[in-house]
Structure formats: structure tokens, C-alpha cells
N, C-alpha and C positions, 0 to 999 in steps of 0.2 A: 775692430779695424776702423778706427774712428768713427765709430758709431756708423760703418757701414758708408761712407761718402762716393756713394756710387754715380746714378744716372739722375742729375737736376736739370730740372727744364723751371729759370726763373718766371716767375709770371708777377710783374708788378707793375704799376704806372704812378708815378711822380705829379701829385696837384699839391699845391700852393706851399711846395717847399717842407710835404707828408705824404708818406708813403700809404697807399689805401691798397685793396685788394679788389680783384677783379670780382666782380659779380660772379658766380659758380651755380648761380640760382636764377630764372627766372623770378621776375617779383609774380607771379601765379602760382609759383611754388613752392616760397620760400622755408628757411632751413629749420625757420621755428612754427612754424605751422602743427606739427604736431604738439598735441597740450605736453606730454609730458618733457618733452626737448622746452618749453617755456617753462613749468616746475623746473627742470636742473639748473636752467639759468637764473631763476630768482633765487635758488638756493643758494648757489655762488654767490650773487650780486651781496643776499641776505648776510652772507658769513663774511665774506670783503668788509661790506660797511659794518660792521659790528664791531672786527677788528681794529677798524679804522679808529673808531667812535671810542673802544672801553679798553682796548689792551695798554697794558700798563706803563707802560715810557712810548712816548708819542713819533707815530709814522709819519715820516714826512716823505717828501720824492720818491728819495734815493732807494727808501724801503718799501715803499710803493711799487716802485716797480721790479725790484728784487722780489716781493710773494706774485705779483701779475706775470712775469717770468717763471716763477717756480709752480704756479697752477698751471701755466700753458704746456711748459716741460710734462709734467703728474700726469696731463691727457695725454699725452702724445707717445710716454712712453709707454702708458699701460696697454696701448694695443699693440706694437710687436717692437724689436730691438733697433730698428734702422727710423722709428719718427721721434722725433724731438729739438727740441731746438741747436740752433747751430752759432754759434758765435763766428762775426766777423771774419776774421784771422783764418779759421779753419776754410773757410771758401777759398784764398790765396794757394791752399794744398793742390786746388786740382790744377793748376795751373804750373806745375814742375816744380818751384821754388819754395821755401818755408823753412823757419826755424825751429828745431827741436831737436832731437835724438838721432832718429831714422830708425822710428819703429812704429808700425801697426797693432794695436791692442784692442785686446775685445773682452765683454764682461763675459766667463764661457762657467756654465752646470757644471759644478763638482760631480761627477759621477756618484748616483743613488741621494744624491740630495737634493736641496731647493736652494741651496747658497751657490755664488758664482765667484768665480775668482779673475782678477785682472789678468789675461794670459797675453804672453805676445803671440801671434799671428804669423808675422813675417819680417827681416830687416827688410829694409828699404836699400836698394844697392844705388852709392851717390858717385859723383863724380867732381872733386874726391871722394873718398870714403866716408860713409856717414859717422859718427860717435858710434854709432851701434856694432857696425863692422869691424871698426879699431876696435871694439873690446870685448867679443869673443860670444859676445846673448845670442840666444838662440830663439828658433819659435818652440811653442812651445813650454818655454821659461814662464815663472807667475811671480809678477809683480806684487810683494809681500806691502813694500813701505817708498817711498820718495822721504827721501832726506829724514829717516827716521820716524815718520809720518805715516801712521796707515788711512790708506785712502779706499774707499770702498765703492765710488761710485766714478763712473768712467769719467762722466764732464769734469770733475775736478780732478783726478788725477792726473788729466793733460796738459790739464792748465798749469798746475805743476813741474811738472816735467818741461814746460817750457818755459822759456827765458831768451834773456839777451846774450847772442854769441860771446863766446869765449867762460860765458862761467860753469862754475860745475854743479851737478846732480849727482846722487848716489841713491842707489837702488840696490834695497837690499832682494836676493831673487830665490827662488825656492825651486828647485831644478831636480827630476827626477833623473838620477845615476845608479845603473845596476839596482832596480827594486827598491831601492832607497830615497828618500828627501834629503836635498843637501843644501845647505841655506848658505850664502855667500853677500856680500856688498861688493858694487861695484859702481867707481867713480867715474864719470863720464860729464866731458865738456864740450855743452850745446856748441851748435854752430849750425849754418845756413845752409838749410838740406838741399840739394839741385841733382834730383834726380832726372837723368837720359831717359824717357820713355823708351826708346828706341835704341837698339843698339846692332850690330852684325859685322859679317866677315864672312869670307872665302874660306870654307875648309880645307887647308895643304895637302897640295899634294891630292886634289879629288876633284869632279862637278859639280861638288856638294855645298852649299848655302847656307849659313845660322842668321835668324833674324832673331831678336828676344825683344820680346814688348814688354816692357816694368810697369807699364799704366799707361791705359788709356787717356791720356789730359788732350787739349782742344789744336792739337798741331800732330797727334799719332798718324793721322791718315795721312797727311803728304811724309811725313817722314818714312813710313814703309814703304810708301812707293818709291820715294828715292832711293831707298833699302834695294832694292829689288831691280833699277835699275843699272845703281853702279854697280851689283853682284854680276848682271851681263854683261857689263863692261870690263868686266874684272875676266870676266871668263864667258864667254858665247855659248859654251859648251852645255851649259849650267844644264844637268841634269834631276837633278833633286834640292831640297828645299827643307829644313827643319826651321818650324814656327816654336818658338819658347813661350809659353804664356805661363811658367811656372810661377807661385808668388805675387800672381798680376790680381790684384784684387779690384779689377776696373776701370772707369770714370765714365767717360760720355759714353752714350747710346749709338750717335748719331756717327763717331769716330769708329767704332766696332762694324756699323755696316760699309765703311768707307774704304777701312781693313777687307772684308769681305769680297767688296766690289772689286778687291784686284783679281783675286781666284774665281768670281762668279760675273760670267757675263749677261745672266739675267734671272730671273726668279727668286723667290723671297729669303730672308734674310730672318727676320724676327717674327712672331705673333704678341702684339702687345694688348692684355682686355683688359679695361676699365670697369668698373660697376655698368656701366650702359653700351661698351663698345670693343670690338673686337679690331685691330686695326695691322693689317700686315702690310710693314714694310721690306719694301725690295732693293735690289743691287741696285747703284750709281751707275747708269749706262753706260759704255765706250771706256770705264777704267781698268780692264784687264791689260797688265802686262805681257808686255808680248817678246818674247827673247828672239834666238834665232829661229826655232820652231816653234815658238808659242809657251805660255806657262800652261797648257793642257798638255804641252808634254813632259812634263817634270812630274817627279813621284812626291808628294807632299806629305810629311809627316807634321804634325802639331803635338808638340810636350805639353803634357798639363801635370799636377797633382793636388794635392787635398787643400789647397791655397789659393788655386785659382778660381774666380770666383765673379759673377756678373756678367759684364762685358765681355770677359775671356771666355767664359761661358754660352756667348750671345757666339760669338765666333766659331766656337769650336765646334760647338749642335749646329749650328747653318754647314760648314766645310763637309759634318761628316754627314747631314743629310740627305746633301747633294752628292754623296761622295765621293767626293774631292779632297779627302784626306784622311791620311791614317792619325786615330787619335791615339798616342801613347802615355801613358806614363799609369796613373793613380784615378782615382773616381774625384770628381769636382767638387766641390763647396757647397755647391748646391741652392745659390742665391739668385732667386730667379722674379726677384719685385722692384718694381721703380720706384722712385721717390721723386715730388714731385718739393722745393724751394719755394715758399715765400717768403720776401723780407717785408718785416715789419718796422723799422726804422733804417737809417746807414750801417748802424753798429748789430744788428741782430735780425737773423731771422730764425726760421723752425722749414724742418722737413715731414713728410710725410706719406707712407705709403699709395700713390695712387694705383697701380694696376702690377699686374703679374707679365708675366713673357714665356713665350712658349718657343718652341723648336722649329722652324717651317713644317715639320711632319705631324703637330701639335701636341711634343713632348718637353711635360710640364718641367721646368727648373727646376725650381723652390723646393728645396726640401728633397730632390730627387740627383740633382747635379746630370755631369753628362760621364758616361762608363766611357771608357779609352777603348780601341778594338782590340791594341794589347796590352795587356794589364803587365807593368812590372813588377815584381818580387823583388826583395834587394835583402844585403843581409843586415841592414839598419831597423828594416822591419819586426825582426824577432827581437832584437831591442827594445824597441818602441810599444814591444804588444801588451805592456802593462799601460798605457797612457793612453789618456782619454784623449780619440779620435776629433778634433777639430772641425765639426758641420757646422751648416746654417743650422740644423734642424736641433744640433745642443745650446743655441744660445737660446736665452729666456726670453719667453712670448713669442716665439717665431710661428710666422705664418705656416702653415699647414699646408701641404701638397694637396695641390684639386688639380683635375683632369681638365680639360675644353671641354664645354656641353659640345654633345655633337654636331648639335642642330644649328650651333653659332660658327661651327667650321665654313668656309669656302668648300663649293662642293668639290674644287680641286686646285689644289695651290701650285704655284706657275717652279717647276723645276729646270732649271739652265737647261736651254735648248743648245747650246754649243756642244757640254759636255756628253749630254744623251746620246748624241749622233757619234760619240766616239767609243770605240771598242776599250776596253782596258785589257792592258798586257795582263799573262797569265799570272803573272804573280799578286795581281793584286785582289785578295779576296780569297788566298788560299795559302796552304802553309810556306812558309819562305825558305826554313830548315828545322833538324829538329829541335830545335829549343826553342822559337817564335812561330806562333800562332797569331793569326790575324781574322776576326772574327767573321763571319759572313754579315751583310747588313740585313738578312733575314729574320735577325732575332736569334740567331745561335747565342747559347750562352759563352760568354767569355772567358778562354781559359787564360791561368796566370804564365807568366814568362819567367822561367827559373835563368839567373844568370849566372853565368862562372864569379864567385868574389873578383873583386876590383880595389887596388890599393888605394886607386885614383879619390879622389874625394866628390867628384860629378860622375859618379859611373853611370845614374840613368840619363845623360848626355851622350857620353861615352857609346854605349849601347844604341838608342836610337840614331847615332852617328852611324854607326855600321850598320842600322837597317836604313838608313836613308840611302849610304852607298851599293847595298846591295840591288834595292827596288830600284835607285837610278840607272843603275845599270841593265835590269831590265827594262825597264821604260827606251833608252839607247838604243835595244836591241830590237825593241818591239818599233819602234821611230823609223830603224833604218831597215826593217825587214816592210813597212807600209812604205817607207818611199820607192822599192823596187817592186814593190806590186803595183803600184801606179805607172810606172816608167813601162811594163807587161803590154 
């Protein structure tokens, strides 16, 4: 998923027309201090200049820094799949616009082996339609060859697949159908991806709300909230509310608690620990929307499934913490670490794991994802049940699920004092009918949601639409049953 291009926080400063790096060390306690950290660097230093000095057709610049690039990459990637370096061009992604395909790709475990295969992830939905969309890829699909070409390592197969709009690419794709591999080429002609993070509408004919977030990039937060304003404008009524984070594989940190701060009028948002620090951030004060009678009184539902991942994930565990919303769909991604950006010249920098993030109730991500309270079933599933399920935890080198020490917890983290003082209508928190079960926040285990087949091709849309109209209509009921015990 491009190498993970989740939550960067740049950290550089610009002398004398060169990029250097922040000091991260005290000079009392600097990073070579230990003898053996000064052996690996003379070894490096040792093997560099040797090559320099004896290898056979002579290094100059350009190859220079081509192996000092390919050593920094070797480090960065051998401790987990989201550090390594990043080329220029890729930084332009999180910012909506970018040329290429319109697809997400990740190097993902063959199932019972140690080999990986290029797999897509997810299209990218553009506006227009990506290359991807026009031509039928799916996630899921593995990337065999570009242009005839097998490519085996993520950084160059993108760089591949990308070009200058209007020409073409073909991808030969290996696609599992009915228990079968079925290998196919497929011609596709790049163009200038401008994906809507944000996107919504009034459901016909209902109180009901669709917001769908495609990614978090550095303008998400006011866009929801315009989301959400013109939905009351649209209708005063607005009684419930469906969040889409399906496919959302991220971006900012700081846009995710910004999201939040519309549903949370106060208390915390993330848990983010460093090697040395535990740091919980909280809501953005005074930005809850507020409708006719408030969005505390609206029934929130948030879609997720095996795609959403980060960010979406940063939201979805805050909402249902505090619980402030029903999470539906699939189990999450489960990518629960930051990465922190430096750039080493204009044209190039490298990312890197700095710290993990945790749930406000300090339930770990990474590796664990967030459980939906109703689990959909769908009949795509018995399909799918020979293919290798898409985690964090199948990609190679991934970080490992660790708990909070406890002792590094806050001995009690600040939970929205608005919502606490509010009762919840009876339907939330018990079954709705017989087919949907809605789990308790006590740690009941989650049962699954069998649904009627759907010709539709978004049934678990579809579906969560009907439970958003059902609980909105409780919520309605419960609204106008307290404004006449008030009036008593």
C-alpha cells in the first residue's frame, strides 16, 4: 500500500542550501557511544571505501549514491515493512493528486511460505475514474509482471507503473476465480489520479446521512465538517449518520483527530508511545457539530473492513471507545505504528517507524486491528475463503502486537463528559432484530450478521443503511420521548 504512506511528521531544517537532520541525541548521549554501534559503522565505512578503491569499472557520483541509497533502504527495511526510503514524487500522494494507475499495492506472505507477492490492496476511487476502475482489477489481484517485466520488489515496481499521463502499462495479473489461478494482461493508460477524500449525500427518502472518507490527506478535517453541515442543511431532521472508512488506508494523524473532534466534545482521541514516551492526544475543543438537536443525537454507524487501516483505524477505536458509534462491517488492518519522514536532500528522503498507537482505553492496533460490534457475513465471503486474508500482521517483518505497560497508562484517561451525562435509547447496545446483533462494550464476544443474499453489488452498504434507519428512528423516538419529560 505504497509502502504503507501513512502518518509523517517532516522533521528537517535547511542550512546553507543542505538539508541536515535534527539532533535526536543529546551530544552526552550520543548514537555511537556504544562500542559495537562504532564496529558496524566502520564496517560499512570499511566495505564503501573498498568498493570505491577496487571494484572493477569505476564509481563515480551517480553510483555513489545509488549503493549509499541502497544501504540506507537494506537498514530500513530489514526492521519492519512501512521504513524505508521514499522517493520525492510519492510525498505529492498524500496530498490528493498524483499520476499513476489508481492502485494500492503491498508486498503480501504467500500463505505457508517466506516468498511475497505484489498484491493490490485496494483501487483508489478518482474523480474521474482512475485507470484502475475503468478496467475491472480488483484487490486482492497479484501483480505477476509490468510490461512483461517481473518485478519483485515493491520500490521498483511503482516506479514502473508510473509514467507520463496518457501512455500505457500492461499488467499481466494472476487472480484467483472458483479455486483456480487465472492469469490474464491487462492494458491500462496512466493518467492524473485526483482522488475526493471526502465525499456524501442525503439518503432518499430518509434522516439518514453517508459520509465516505477515501483518505485522510491534509484538508479531510474541514471537509467533514462541511460534510456534515450541509447534510443539516439538507435536512434538520438528520437523524443518523453512516461514516464509510472502507478502503481508507490513512494519511495524517493530526486530520483523524480533527474527524473525531466532530463526534467528541472532549477526551482523548489516540495513545501514541515512543521508545521514551507515552503521549495522549485529545478532541479539538468547541468542533462538535451541532444540528437541530445536536449530533449526540443522531445514531452513528462507521463501516470499516479488512482495508481500512491507520488513520481509519485511529477513528474508529476513539468513536467506539467512547461509544459514540456502532462499528460495522469486517475486522480492520490492523496497522497500528507511525512513521516518522526525513528528508535527506529535495529529491529524496526515507521513513521510519517511530512509535505505536493505541485505543483511548489502551487497545493495542498493530497487529490486532479494531473488531466491528456487528460483524457482517456476506455471500462474497464463502468465495473468498480459499484467499489469503490481507493483515498487517501477513506482510513481512511486521511489527508484533505489544500491550501498554500498565504502569505507563494515565491512571485515567478523560472520556467525553457531554456524552456520559447522556442516556442511550434502548436500542443501542442490544439486539435490534433477529438477524443483527450489536455487541455490548463489555467484551461480549461478537456475533456474526447473517444477511438475506443481495443482487446489489454494495450490499454491506445497503445493509448498514437499514440499520442506520432503524436506530435513527430510535434515537427520534427516544429525542422526542426526553423533550416531554422535560416539559413535565
Amino acid at each position: 500500500m505504497y509502502q504503507s504512506i501513512f502518518e509523517f511528521s517532516v522533521r528537517y531544517r535547511k542550512t546553507k542550501n543542505k538539508y541536515s537532520f535534527e539532533k535526536e541525541y543529546p551530544k552526552s548521549s550520543s548514537a555511537f557511544d556504544d562500542i559495537d554501534e562504532v564496529k558496524a559503522g566502520v564496517k560499512f565505512l570499511s566495505v564503501f571505501r573498498l568498493l570505491v578503491d577496487e571494484y572493477v569499472d569505476r564509481i563515480g557520483a551517480k553510483e555513489m549514491r545509488k549503493m549509499l541509497e541502497g544501504a540506507i533502504n537494506g537498514m530500513l527495511s530489514s526492521l519492519d515493512p512501512h521504513s524505508g526510503l521514499v522517493p520525492q514524487n510519492l510525498l505529492d500522494e498524500m496530498e490528493g493528486e498524483f499520476g499513476g494507475l489508481g492502485i494500492q499495492i503491498s508486498p503480501i506472505l504467500v500463505q505457508g511460505t517466506d516468498r511475497t507477492e505484489l498484491t493490490i490492496v485496494s483501487i483508489l476511487e478518482g474523480n474521474p475514474k482512475t485507470p484502475a476502475q475503468i478496467s475491472g482489477l480488483k484487490p486482492k489481484d497479484v501483480i505477476i509482471a509490468i510490461d512483461n517485466t517481473f518485478y519483485d520488489r515493491y520500490d521498483e515496481a511503482v516506479k514502473k507503473m508510473r509514467g507520463a499521463p496518457g501512455t500505457k502499462v500492461v499488467l499481466t495479473i494472476k487472480r484467483r476465480v472458483m479455486e483456480k489461478d487465472k492469469i490474464f494482461n491487462i492494458s491500462l493508460t496512466r493518467a492524473v489520479i485526483k482522488v475526493d477524500s471526502v465525499k456524501y449525500r442525503l439518503e432518499p427518502n430518509s434522516n439518514t446521512g453517508y459520509v465516505r472518507i477515501n483518505v485522510f490527506d491534509s484538508k479531510t478535517g474541514k471537509l467533514v465538517e462541511k460534510a456534515l453541515k450541509d447534510l443539516y442543511k439538507l435536512n434538520p431532521n438528520l437523524n443518523s449518520l453512516v461514516i464509510d472508512l472502507r478502503n481508507n488506508h490513512g494519511g495524517y494523524l493530526d486530520q483523524a483527530i480533527k474527524v473525531a473532534s466532530l463526534f467528541l466534545s472532549s477526551g482523548a482521541v489516540v495513545q501514541v508511545k515512543d521508545k521514551k514516551n507515552l503521549r495522549v492526544h485529545s478532541v479539538v475543543p468547541g468542533k462538535v457539530i451541532v444540528g437541530k438537536n445536536g449530533m449526540y443525537d443522531a445514531a452513528i454507524l462507521v463501516l470499516v473492513n479488512g482495508y481500512s487501516a491507520s488513520a481509519s483505524e485511529i477513528l474508529a477505536a476513539a468513536l467506539k471507545d467512547h461509544n459514540r458509534a456502532i462499528i460495522v462491517g469486517k475486522m480492520t488492518f490492523g496497522k497500528g505504528s507511525v512513521q516518522d519522514l526525513r528528508v535527506l536532500d529535495p529529491h529524496l528522503a526515507f521513513k521510519f517507524t517511530s512509535s505505536r498507537f493505541y485505543s483511548p482505553k489502551g487497545f493495542p492496533i498493530q497487529g490486532a486491528g479494531v473488531m466491528p460490534h456487528v460483524v457482517l457475513k456476506t455471500p462474497q465471503d464463502s468465495l473468498d475463503s480459499d484467499k489469503l486474508d490481507i493483515k498487517e500482521s501477513s506482510l513481512p517483518g511486521a511489527l508484533e502486537r505489544k500491550s501498554l505497560d500498565q504502569t505507563t497508562l494515565p491512571f485515567q484517561l478523560p472520556i467525553d463528559s457531554d456524552l456520559s451525562k447522556k442516556k442511550k435509547p434502548s436500542g443501542f447496545g442490544v439486539p435490534v432484530d433477529d438477524s443483527i446483533y450489536v455487541a455490548q462494550s463489555s467484551g461480549e464476544k461478537d456475533k456474526v450478521v447473517n444477511f438475506t443474499e443481495s443482487l446489489e453489488p454494495d450490499y454491506e452498504l445497503l445493509q448498514t443503511m437499514d440499520l442506520a434507519k432503524a436506530l435513527g428512528h430510535q434515537f427520534e423516538q427516544y429525542v422526542s420521548r426526553s423533550s416531554r419529560e422535560k416539559k413535565k
